[in-house]
C-alpha atoms as one frame of an Amber mdcrd trajectory, in Angstrom:
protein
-211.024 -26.044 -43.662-211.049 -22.138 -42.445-206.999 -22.309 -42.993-207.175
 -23.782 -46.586-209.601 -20.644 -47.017-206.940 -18.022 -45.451-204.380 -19.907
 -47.775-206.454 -19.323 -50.991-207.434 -15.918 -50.147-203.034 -15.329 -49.734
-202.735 -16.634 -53.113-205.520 -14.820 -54.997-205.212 -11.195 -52.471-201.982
 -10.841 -50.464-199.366 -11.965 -52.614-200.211  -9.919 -55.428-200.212  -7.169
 -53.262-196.831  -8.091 -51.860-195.520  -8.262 -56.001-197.198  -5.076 -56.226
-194.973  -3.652 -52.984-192.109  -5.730 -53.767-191.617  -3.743 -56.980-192.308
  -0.350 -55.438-189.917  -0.964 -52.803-187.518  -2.964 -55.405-187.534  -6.126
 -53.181-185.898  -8.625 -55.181-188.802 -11.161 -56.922-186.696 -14.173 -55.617
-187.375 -13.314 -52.269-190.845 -12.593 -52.405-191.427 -15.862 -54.139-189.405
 -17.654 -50.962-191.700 -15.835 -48.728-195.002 -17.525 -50.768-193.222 -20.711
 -50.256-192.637 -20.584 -46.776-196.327 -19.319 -46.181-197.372 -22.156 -48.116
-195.890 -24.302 -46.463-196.845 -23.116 -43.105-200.330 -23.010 -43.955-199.863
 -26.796 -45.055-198.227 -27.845 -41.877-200.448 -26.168 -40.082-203.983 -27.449
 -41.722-205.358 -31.238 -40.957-204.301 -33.819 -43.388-205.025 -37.044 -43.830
-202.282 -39.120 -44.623-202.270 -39.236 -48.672-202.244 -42.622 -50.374-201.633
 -41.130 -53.396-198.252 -38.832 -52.835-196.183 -37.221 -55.981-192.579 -36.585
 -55.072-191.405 -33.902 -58.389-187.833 -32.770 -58.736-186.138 -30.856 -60.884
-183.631 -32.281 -63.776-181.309 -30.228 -62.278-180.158 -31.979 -59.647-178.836
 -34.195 -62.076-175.300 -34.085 -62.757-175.130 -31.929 -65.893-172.117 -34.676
 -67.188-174.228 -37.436 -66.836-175.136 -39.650 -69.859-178.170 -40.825 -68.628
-181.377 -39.230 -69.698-184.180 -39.979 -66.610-186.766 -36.542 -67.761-188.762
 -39.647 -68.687-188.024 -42.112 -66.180-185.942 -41.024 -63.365-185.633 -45.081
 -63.253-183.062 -45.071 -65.949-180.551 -43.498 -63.250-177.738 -46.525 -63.258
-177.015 -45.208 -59.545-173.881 -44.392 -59.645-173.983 -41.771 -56.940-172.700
 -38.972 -58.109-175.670 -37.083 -57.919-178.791 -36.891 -55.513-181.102 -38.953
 -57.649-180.411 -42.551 -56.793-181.441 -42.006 -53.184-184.285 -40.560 -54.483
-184.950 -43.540 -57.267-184.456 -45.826 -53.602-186.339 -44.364 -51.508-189.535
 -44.126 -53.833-189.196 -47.889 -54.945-188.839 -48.775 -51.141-191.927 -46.164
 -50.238-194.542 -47.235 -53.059-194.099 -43.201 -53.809-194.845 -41.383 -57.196
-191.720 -39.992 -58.139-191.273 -37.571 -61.513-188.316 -35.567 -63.010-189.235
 -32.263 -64.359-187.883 -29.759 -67.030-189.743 -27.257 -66.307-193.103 -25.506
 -64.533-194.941 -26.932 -67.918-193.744 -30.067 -67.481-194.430 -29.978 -63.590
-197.887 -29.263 -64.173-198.482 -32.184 -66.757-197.535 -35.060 -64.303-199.635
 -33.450 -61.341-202.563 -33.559 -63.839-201.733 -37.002 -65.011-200.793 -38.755
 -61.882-203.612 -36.788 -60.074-201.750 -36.876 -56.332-203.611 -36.240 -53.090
-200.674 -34.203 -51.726-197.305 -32.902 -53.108-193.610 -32.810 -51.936-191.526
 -30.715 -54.613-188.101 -29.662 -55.116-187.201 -26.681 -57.317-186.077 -22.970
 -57.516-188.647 -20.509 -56.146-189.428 -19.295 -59.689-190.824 -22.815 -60.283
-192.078 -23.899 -57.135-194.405 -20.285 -56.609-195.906 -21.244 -59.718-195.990
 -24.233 -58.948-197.767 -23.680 -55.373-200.434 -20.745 -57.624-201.445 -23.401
 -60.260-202.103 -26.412 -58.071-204.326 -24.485 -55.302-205.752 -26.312 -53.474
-203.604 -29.022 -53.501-201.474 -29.553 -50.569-198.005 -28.941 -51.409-195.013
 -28.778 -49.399-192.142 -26.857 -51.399-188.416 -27.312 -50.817-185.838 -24.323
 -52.609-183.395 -26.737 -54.253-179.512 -25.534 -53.186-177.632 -23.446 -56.551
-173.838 -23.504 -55.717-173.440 -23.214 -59.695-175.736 -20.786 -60.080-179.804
 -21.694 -61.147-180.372 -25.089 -63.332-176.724 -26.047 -63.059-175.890 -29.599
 -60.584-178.630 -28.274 -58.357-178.311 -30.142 -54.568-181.139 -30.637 -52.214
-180.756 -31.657 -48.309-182.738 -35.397 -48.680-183.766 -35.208 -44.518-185.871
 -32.246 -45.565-187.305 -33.861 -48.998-187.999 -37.020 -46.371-189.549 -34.811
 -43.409-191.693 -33.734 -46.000-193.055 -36.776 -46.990-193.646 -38.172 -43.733
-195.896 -34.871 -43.329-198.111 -36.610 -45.833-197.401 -40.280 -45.364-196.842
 -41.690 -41.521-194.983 -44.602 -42.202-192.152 -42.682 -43.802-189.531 -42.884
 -41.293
């Protein structure tokens, strides 16, 4: 309990005081919002959890292939798993887990599903523009963030290393394996 307490105060004192340094000392924003993420996450890690029974696993449309036909922002089950993108092992591994997984568009988006499917706990995948906000707006949640990989710059056939996505989840859930 005292640890989700330091983790709120974080949010609501120290990292605005590290956006408020950050811009004095022109420290890129990307890298502050990183640095909330990895806090975040060791605050998470580092507090006593329960295993969740209800667990949302959110990823961004992104890593989507950007040629692909198939629209999944409403079902990610519409992938046809065709492997040429990160998504059917995801589709797999949530059918085979029982887990709540979502595709999102966007932060608005993100936050619409976590109120709808009201999770215990959180695994998400995203940039760190989404994912801070992300982490700020669903306090106290427990979320574990992962910083998707760009090679084609933001939003553009995002990758994301799966072992970390599933090390993430078994955080939450012991029988993922």
């Amino acid at each position: 309990m005292r640890i989700q307490w330091i983790r709120g105060l974080f949010f609501k004192l120290g990292y605005p005081l590290l956006l408020i340094f950050g811009t004095l000392f022109r420290v890129k924003k990307d890298r502050l919002q990183r640095l909330l993420i990895d806090v975040n996450n060791r605050f998470v890690r580092s507090s006593k959890i329960k295993p969740a029974k209800r667990l949302l696993l959110l990823l961004p449309h992104c890593l989507q292939r950007s040629d692909c036909n198939i629209k999944i922002t409403f079902n990610v089950y519409n992938c046809e798993g065709c492997g040429e993108c990160e998504i059917k092992n995801f589709t797999d591994m949530a059918k085979e887990l029982g887990l709540n997984l979502f595709v999102a568009t966007g932060g608005t988006i993100a936050r619409r599903i976590v109120v709808d499917t009201r999770p215990e706990a959180i695994v998400a995948v995203a940039c760190e523009r989404d994912l801070s906000g992300g982490v700020l707006d669903t306090y106290p949640l427990p979320i574990l963030g992962i910083i998707n990989e760009r090679p084609f710059g933001p939003c553009f056939n995002t990758k994301v290393e799966f072992s970390k996505v599933k090390e993430a989840l078994s955080f939450f859930a012991s029988e993922v394996n």
